[in-house]
MIBALUM-350549 format. One record per atom (N, C-alpha, C, O): atom name; x, y, z. Coordinates in steps of 0.2 Angstrom, whole numbers. Each point is the difference from the previous one (the first is absolute). Layout:
N
ATOM	CA	X	Y	Z
...
***
This chain:
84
ATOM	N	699	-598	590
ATOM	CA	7	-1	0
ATOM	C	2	-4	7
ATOM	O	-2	2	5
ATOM	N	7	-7	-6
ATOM	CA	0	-5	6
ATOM	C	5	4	5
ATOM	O	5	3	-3
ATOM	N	-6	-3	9
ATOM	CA	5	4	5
ATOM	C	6	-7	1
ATOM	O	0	-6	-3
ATOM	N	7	9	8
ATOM	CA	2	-4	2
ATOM	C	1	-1	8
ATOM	O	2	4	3
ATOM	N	-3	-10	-1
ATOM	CA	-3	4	8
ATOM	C	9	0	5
ATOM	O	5	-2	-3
ATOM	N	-6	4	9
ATOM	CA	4	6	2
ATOM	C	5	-8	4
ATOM	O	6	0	1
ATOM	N	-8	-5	-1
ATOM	CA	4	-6	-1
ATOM	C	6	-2	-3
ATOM	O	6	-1	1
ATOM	N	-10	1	-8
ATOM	CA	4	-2	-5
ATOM	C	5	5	-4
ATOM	O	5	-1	-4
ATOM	N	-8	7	6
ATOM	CA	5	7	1
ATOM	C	7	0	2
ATOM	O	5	3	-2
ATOM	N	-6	-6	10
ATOM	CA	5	1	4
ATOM	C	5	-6	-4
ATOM	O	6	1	-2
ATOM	N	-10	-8	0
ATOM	CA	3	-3	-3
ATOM	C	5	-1	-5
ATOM	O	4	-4	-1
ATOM	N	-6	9	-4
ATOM	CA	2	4	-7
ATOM	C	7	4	3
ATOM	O	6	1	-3
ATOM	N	-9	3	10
ATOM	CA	6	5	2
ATOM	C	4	-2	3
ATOM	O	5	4	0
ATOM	N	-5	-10	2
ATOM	CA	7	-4	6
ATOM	C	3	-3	-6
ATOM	O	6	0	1
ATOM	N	-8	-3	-7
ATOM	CA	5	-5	-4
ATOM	C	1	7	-4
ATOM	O	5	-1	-4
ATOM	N	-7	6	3
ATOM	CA	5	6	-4
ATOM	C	4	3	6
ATOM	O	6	2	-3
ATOM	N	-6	-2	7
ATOM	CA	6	3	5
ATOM	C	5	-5	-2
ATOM	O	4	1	-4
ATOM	N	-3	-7	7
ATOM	CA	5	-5	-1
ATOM	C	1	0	-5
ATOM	O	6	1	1
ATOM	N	-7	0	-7
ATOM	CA	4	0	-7
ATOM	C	3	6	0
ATOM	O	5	-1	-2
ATOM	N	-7	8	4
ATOM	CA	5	6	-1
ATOM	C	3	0	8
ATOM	O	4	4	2
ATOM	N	-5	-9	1
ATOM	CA	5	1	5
ATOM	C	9	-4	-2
ATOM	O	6	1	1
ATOM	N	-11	-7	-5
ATOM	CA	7	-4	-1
ATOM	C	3	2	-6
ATOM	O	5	-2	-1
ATOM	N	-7	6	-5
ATOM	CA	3	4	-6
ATOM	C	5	6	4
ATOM	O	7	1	0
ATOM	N	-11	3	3
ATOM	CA	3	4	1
ATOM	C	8	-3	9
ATOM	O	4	4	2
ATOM	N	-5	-9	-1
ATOM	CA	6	-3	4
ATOM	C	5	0	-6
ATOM	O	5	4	0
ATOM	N	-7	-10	-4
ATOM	CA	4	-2	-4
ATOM	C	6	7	-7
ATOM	O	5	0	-2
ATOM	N	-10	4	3
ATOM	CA	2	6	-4
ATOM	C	5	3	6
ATOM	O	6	1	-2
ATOM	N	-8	1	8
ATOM	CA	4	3	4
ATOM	C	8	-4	1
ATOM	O	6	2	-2
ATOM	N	-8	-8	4
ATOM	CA	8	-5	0
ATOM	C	4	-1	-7
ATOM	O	6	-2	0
ATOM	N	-10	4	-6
ATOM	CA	2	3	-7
ATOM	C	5	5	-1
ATOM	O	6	-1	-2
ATOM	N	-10	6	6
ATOM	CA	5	7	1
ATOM	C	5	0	5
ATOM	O	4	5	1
ATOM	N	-5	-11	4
ATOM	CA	6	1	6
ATOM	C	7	-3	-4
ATOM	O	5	2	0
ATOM	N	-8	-7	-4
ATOM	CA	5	-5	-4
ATOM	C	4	5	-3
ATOM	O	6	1	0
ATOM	N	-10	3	-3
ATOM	CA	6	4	-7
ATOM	C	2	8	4
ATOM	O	4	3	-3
ATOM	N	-5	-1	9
ATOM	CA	2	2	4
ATOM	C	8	-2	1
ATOM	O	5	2	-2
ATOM	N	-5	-8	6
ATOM	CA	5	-4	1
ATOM	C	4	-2	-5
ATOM	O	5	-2	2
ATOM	N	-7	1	-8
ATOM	CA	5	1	-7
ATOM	C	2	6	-3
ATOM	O	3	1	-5
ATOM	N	-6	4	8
ATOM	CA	2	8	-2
ATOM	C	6	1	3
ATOM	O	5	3	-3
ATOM	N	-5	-5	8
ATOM	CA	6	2	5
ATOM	C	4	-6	1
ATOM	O	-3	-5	1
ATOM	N	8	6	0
ATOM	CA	4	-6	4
ATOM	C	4	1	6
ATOM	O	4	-3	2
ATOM	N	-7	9	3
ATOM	CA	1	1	4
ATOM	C	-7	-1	4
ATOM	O	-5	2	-3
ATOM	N	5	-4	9
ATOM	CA	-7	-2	4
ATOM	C	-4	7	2
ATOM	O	-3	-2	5
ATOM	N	2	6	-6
ATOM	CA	-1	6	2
ATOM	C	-3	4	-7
ATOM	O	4	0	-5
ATOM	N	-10	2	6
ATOM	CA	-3	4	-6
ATOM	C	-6	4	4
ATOM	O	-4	-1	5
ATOM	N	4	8	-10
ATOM	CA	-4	5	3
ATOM	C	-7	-1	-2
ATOM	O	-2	-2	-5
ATOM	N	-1	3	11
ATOM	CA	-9	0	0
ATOM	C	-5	7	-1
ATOM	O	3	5	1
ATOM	N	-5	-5	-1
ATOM	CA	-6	5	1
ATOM	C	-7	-1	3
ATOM	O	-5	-3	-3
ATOM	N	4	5	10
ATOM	CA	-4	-2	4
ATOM	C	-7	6	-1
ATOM	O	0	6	-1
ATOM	N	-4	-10	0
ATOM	CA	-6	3	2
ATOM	C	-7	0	1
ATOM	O	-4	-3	-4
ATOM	N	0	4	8
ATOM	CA	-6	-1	3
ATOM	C	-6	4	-2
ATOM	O	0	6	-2
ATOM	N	-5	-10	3
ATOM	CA	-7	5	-1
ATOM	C	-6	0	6
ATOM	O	1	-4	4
ATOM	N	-4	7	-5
ATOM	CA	-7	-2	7
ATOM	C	-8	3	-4
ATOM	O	0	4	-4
ATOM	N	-5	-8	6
ATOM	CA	-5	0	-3
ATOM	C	-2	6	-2
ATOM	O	0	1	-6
ATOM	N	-2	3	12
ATOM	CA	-2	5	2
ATOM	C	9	7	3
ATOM	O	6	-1	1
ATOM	N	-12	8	-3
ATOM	CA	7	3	1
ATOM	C	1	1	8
ATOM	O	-2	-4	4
ATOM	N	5	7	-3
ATOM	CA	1	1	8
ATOM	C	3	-5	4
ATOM	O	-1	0	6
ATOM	N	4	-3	-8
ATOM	CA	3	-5	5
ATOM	C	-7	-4	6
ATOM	O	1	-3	5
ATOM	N	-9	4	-9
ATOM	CA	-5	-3	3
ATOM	C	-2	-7	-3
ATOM	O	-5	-3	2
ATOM	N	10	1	-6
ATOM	CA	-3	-7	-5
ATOM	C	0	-6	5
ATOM	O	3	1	6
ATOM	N	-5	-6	-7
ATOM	CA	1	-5	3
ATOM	C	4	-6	-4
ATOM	O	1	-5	3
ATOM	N	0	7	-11
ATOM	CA	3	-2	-3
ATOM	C	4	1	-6
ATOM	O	-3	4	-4
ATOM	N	9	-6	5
ATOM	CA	5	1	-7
ATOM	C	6	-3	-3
ATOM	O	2	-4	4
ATOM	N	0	4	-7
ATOM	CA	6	-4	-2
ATOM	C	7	4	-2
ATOM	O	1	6	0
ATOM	N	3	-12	0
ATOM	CA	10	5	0
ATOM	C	1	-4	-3
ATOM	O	-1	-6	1
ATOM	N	5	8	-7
ATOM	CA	4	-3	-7
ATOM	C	7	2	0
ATOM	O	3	5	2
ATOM	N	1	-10	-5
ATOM	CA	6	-1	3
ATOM	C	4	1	-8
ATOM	O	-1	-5	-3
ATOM	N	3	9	-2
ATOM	CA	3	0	-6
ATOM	C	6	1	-1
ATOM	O	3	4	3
ATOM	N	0	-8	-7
ATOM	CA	7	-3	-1
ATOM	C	1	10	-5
ATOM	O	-4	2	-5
ATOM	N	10	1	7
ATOM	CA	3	6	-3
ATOM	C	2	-2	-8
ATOM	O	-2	3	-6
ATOM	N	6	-10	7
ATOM	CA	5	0	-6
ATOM	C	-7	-4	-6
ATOM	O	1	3	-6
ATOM	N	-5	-7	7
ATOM	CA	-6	-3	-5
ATOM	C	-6	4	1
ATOM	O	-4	0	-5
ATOM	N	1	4	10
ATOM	CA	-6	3	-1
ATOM	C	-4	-4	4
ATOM	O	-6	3	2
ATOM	N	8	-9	-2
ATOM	CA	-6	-7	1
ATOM	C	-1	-1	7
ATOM	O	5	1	3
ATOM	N	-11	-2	0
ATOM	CA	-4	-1	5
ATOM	C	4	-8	2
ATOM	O	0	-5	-3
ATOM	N	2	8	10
ATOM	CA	4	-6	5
ATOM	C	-6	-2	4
ATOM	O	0	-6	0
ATOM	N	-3	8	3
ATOM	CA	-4	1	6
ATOM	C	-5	3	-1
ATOM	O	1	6	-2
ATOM	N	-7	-9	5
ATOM	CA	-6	4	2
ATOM	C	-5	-3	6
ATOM	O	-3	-5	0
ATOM	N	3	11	5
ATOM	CA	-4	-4	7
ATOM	C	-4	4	2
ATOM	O	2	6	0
ATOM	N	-10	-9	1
ATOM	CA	-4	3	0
ATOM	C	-1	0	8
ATOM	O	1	-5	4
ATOM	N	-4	11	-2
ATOM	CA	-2	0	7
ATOM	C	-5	1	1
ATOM	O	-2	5	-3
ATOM	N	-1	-8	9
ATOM	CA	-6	2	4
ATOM	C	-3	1	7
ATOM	O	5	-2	4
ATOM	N	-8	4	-2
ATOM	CA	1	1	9
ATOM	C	-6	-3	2
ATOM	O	-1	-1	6
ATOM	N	-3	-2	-11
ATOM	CA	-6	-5	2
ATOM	C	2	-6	0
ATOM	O	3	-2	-5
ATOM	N	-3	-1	9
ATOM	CA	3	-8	4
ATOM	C	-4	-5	-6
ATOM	O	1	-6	1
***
């Protein structure tokens, strides 16, 4: 059975990042829109939340998600890292 080599891997894996990066853009600025059509006042409740790799506050990596109260729907999501 043919392998695939560790090349054409990274290759496969950089053009699947871009595509669920840019779906999932397009889907969040979805949910800001109707956010802003829920309300007609500029001001709408969030729900903040983060995670981290590992427990103890030793991860080096994690992400925090930003959720509209009134839709449910993910406004934001920022991933962080402490490797440069």
């Amino acid at each position: 059975m043919p392998y695939v080599s560790k090349g054409t891997f990274r290759t496969h894996e950089l053009r699947l990042l871009q595509a669920v990066e840019s779906v999932s853009d397009e889907n969040m600025k979805t949910a800001a829109e109707e956010v802003r059509d829920f309300k007609e006042e500029n001001t709408c409740g969030i729900s903040v939340d983060g995670t981290l790799k590992r427990r103890r506050y030793m991860s080096l990596n994690g992400c925090v998600s930003a959720i509209s109260i009134n839709t449910g729907k993910i406004l934001d999501v920022e991933m962080m890292t402490q490797y440069c």
